[in-house]
C-alpha positions in Angstrom: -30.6 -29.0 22.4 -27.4 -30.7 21.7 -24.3 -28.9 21.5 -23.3 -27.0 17.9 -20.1 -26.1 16.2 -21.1 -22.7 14.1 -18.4 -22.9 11.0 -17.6 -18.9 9.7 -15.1 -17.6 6.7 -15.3 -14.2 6.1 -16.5 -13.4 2.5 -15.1 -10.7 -0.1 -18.4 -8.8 0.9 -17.7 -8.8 4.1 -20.4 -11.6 5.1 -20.2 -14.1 7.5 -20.7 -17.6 5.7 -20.9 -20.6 7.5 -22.5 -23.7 8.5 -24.1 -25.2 11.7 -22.3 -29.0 12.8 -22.7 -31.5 15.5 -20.1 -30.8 18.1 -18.5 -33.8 19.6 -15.5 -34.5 21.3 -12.5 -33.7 19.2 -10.7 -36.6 17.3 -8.1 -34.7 16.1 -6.2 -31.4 15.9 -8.4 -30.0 13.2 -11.4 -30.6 11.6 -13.7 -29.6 8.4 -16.6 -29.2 6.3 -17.1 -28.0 2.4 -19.1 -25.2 0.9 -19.4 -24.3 -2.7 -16.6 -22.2 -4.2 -19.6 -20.1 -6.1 -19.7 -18.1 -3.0 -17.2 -16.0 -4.3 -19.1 -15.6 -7.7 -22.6 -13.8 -5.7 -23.0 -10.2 -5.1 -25.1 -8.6 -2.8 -28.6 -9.6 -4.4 -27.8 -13.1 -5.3 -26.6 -12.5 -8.7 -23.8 -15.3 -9.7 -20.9 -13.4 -11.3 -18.3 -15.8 -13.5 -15.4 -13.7 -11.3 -11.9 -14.8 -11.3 -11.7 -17.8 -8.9 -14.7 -18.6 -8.1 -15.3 -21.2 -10.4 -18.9 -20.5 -11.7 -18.5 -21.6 -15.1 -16.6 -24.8 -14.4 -18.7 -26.9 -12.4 -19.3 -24.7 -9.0 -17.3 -27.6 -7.2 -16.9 -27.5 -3.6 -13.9 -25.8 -1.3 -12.7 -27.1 1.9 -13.2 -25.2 5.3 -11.2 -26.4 8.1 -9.9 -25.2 11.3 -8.3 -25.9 14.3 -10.3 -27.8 17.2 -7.7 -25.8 19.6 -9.6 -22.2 18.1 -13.0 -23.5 18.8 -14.4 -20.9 21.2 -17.4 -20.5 23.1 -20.4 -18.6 21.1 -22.9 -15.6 22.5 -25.9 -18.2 21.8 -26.3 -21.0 24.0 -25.2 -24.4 23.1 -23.1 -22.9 20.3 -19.5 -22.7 19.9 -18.1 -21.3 16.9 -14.6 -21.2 14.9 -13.2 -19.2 11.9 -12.0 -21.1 9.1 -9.5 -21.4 6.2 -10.4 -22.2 2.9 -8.9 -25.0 0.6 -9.5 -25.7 -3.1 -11.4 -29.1 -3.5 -7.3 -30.8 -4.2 -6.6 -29.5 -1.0 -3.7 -26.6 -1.8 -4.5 -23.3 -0.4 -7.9 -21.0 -1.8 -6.0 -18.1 -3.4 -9.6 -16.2 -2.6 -9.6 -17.1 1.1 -8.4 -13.9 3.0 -7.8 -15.0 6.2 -5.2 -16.7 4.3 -3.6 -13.9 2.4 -3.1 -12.4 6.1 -1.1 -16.0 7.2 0.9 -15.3 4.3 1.7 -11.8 4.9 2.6 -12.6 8.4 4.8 -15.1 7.1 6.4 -12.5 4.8 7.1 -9.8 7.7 8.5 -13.0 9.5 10.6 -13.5 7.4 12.4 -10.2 7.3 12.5 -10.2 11.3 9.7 -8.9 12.6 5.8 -9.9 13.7 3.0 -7.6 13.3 0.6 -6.7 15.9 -3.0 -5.3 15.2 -5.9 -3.6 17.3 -9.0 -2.4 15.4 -11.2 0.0 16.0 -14.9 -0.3 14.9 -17.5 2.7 14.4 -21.0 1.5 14.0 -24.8 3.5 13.5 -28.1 1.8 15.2 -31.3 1.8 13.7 -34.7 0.4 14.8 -38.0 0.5 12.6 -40.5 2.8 12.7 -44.3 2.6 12.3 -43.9 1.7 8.7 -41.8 -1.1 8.7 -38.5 1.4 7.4 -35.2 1.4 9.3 -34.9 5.1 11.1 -32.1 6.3 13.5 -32.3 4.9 16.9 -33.5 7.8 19.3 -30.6 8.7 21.5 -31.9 12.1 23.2 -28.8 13.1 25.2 -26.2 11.5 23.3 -22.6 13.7 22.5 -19.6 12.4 21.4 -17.8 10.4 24.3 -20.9 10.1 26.3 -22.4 7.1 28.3 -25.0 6.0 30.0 -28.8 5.5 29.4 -29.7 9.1 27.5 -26.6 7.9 25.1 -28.6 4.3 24.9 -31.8 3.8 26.2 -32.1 0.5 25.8 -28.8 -0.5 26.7 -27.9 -2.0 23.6 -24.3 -1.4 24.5 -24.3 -2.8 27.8 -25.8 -6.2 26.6 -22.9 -6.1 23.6 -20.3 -5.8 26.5 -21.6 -8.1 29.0 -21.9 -10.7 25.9 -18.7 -10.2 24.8 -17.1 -10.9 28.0 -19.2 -14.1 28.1 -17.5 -15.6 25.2 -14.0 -14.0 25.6 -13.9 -10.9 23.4 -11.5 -8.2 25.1 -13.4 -5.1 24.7 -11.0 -1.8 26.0 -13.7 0.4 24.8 -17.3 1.3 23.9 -18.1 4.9 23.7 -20.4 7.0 21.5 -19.1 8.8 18.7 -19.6 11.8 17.3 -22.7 11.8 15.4 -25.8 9.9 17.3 -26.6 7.2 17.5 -23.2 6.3 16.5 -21.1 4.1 18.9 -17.4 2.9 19.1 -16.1 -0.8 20.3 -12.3 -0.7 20.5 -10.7 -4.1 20.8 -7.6 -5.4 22.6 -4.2 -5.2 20.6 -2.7 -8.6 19.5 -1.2 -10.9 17.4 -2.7 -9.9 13.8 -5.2 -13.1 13.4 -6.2 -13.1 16.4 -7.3 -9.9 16.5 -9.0 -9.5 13.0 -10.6 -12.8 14.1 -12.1 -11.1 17.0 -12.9 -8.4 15.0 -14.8 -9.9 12.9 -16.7 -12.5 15.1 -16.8 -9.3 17.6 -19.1 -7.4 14.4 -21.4 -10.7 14.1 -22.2 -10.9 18.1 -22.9 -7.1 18.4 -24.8 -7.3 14.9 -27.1 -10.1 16.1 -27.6 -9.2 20.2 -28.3 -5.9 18.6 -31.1 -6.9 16.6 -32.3 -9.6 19.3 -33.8 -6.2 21.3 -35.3 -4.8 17.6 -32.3 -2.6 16.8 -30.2 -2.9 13.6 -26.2 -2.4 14.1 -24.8 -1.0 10.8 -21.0 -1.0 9.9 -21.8 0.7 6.9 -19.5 3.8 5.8 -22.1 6.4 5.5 -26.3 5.1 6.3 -27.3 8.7 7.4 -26.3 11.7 4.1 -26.8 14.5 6.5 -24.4 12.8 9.0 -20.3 11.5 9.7 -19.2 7.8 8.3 -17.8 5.1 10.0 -14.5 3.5 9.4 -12.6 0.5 10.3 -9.2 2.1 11.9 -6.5 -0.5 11.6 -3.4 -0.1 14.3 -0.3 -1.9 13.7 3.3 -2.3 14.9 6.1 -4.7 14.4 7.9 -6.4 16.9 11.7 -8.1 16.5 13.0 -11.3 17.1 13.3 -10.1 20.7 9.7 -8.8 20.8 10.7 -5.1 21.1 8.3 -3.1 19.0 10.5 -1.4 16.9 7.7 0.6 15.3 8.1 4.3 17.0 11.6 6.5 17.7 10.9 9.3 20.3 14.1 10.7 19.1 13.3 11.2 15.9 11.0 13.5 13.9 7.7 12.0 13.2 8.4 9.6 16.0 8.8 6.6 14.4 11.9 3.9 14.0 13.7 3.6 10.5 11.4 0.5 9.7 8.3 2.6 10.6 9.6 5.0 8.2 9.3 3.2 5.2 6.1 1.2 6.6 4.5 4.6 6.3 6.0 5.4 2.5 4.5 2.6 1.6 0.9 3.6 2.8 1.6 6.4 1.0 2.9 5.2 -2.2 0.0 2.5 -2.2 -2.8 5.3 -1.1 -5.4 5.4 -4.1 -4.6 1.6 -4.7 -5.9 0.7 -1.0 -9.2 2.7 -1.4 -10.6 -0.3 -4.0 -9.8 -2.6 -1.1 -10.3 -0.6 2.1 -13.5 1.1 0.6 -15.6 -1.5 -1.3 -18.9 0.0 -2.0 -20.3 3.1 -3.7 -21.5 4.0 -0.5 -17.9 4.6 0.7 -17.1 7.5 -1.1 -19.6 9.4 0.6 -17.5 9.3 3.1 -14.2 9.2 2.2 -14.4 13.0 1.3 -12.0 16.1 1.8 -12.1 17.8 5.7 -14.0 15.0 7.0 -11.4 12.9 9.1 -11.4 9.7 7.4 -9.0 8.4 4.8 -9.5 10.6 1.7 -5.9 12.5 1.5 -2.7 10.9 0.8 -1.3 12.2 4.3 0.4 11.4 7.8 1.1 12.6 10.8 1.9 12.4 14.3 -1.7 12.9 16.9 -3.6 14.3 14.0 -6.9 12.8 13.2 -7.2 14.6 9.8 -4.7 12.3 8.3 -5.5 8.8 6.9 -2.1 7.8 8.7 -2.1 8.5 11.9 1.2 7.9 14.1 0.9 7.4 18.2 2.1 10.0 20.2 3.1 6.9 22.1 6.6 5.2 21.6 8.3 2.2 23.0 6.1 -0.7 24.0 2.6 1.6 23.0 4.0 3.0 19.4 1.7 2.4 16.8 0.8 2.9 13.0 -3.1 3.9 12.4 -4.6 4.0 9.0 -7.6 5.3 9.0 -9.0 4.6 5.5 -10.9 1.2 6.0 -15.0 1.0 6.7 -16.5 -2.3 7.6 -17.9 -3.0 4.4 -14.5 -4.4 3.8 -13.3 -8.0 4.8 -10.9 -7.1 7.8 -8.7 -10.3 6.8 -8.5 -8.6 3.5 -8.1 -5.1 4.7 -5.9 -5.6 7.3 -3.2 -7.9 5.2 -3.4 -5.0 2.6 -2.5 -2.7 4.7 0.4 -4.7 6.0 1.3 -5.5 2.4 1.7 -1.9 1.5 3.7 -1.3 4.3 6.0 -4.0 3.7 6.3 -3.1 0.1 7.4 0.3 2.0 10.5 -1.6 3.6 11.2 -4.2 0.8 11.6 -0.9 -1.4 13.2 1.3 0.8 10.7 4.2 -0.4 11.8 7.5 1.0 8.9 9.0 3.7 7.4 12.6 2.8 7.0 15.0 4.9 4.6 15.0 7.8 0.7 16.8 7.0 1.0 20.5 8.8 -2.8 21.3 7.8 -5.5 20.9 10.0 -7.6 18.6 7.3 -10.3 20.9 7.7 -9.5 24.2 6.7 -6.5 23.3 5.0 -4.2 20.8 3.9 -0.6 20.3 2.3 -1.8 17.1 0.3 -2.9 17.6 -3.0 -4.0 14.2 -3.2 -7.1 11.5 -2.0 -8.4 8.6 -3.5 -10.9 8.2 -6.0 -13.8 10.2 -6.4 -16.1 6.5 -6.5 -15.6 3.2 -6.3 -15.3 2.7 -10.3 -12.1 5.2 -10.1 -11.0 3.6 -6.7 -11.0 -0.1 -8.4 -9.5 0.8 -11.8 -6.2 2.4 -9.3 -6.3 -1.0 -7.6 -5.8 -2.7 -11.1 -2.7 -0.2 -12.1 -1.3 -0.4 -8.4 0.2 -4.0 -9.7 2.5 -4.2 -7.2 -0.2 -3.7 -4.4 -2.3 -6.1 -6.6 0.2 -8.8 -7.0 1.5 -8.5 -3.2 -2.3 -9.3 -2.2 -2.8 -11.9 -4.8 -3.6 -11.2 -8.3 -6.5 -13.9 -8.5 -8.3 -12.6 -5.1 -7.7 -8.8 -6.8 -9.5 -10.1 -10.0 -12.3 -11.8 -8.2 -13.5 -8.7 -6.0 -12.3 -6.2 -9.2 -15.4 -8.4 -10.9 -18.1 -9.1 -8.2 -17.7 -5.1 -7.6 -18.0 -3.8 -11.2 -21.3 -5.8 -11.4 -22.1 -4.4 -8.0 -22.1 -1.2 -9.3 -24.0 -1.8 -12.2 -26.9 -3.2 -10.0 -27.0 0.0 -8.0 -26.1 2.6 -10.7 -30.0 3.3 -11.1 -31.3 3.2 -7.2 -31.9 6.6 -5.1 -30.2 7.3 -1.8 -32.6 6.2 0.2 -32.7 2.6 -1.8 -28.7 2.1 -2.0 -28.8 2.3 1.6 -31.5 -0.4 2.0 -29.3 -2.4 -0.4 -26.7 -2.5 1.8 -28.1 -2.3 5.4 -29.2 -5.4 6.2 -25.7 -6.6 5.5 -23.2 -4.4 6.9 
């Protein structure tokens, strides 16, 4: 078989679009293809929404996707290469929907004040296979425990066929372990330069997602597929380097450990808190786990080593200091996510917003927070609205658009049991 180019843009629903070309010999430094802008009109079960943007009631005309021959990279199929895209309106000017474009921009932004943001994400994931029935069940890992390895933690070694393929086509895994509920597993990626590492991230999800289900098992990103177990997240770890790449980002010397710019990068997390949920949390399914004592992202919190905060600061300073926010679940678009959360720390430092005090519960028992996010996605979305300056920061149009696709989300699933919201969803995330 001749050689393919596998086109990808990340969608508002977190699915990977794209589109299978020749692959030649480059001409030039970049190169494109078109899809129609009513992808960002369709929810879930192929229902066209008329949502801001997308362009559904005006002709469904095509957008441009082009990328950069340089960032064509070698793909986990054979004879397939694959590259991540931008998205242009039909006239050419930037989509004001395209994510991956939103998290240029905010780079840009942080830039511009002096400093460059690093990212490393962290990725918790469920496995399923079928059973005799033809229904999804949890993958049977009979000695798994959280940080284990080895074959009674995967039997079939779906890990070790994720790593090995990873390091085929250049993903820098530092680490796959299981997590604490079975059979839930965790792939830690290399820190880097923020598009680079969300785009690994999120052609890191499609590989393991498709050698998964290549030996019969089902990968699931989903926040919470098991009620009677823990969720998975999307932790997002940044820091910000100066002009003279220092990260600048942690202070040993100071309380909390982090720099004056990390100060206010972490007032604005918490200033912005409910309005990141409706970004960071998507689906109704995410507020089953984004719940009080259950170490994800519900309380408006921080705190230095503590894993019952949503942000978490690194014990680490110097080179290693980091931010971790701990609210995000891979049902969210990690362009999206990830430039969100950079937004509403910059807003932190553009605003000089004073920090709070650090968390001194344990999350569990006890907490000083008195506040979380919304109780559901309807409550999480309308805080997104009123959070205008989050909203606006983003992009108002790209706010609108998922505001509308999710609404009408919701009503689809008001109606469906348990059991059926998570087949709604599976085969997806």
């Amino acid at each position: 078989m001749k050689r393919r180019l596998r086109t990808l843009f990340c969608d508002q629903l977190n699915l990977a679009r794209g589109k299978y070309l020749p692959l030649g010999v480059p001409s030039s430094p970049w190169g494109e293809t078109r899809f129609c802008q009513g992808a960002y009109a369709v929810t879930y079960d192929k229902e066209l929404i008329p949502a801001p943007g997308s362009k559904m009631l005006e002709g469904l005309p095509d957008m441009i996707a082009c990328y950069q021959s340089a960032e064509i990279r070698e793909s986990w199929h054979p004879d397939v290469c694959v590259v991540v895209c931008d998205l242009l309106e039909s006239d050419r000017r930037p989509l004001s929907l395209c994510a991956r474009t939103v998290l240029k921009r905010t780079i840009s932004q942080w830039r511009e004040m002096g400093y460059t943001p690093r990212v490393g994400i962290e990725l918790e994931a469920f496995a399923f296979v079928k059973n005799n029935e033809g229904e999804w069940q949890p993958y049977d890992t009979p000695g798994a425990f959280v940080y284990s390895t080895g074959p009674f933690t995967d039997p079939l070694g779906i890990t070790d066929e994720i790593w090995r393929r990873a390091g085929d086509c250049g993903f820098n895994l530092e680490m796959v372990t299981s997590e604490y509920d079975s059979p839930q597993f965790e792939f830690t990626l290399k820190y880097d330069d923020a598009v680079k590492a969300v785009d690994d991230a999120f052609l890191f999800r499609l590989m393991a997602r498709e050698v998964a289900i290549e030996h019969g098992v089902l990968l699931t990103f989903m926040p919470k597929p098991i009620l009677d177990a823990g969720g998975s997240g999307v932790h997002i770890n940044f820091s910000l380097n100066d002009k003279e790449d220092n990260n600048i980002t942690g202070d040993a010397e100071t309380e909390g450990n982090l720099g004056e710019i990390g100060k206010h990068c972490v007032a604005g997390l918490m200033r912005h808190h409910k309005g990141l949920a409706g970004i960071l949390a998507p689906i109704e399914n995410s507020y089953h786990r984004l719940q009080p004592a259950s170490l994800s992202g519900y309380w408006r919190n921080w705190g230095v080593d503590h894993r019952g905060v949503t942000t978490r600061i690194s014990s680490e300073t110097g080179a290693h200091a980091r931010i971790e926010h701990r609210m995000a679940d891979g049902a969210a678009n990690p362009y999206l996510a990830t430039a969100a959360v950079l937004q509403a720390a910059r807003l932190g430092v553009v605003n000089q917003y004073e920090l709070t005090a650090a968390e001194t519960g344990d999350c569990l028992q006890s907490q000083d927070a008195v506040d979380g996010v919304g109780a559901t996605l309807a409550e999480a979305l309308d805080d997104l609205v009123a959070d205008t300056d989050l909203a606006q920061a983003v992009g108002e149009t790209l706010v609108q658009n998922l505001v509308a696709i999710k609404q009408a989300e919701l009503a689809q699933v008001a109606n469906l049991s348990w059991r059926d919201k998570v087949d709604y969803y599976i085969s997806y995330l």
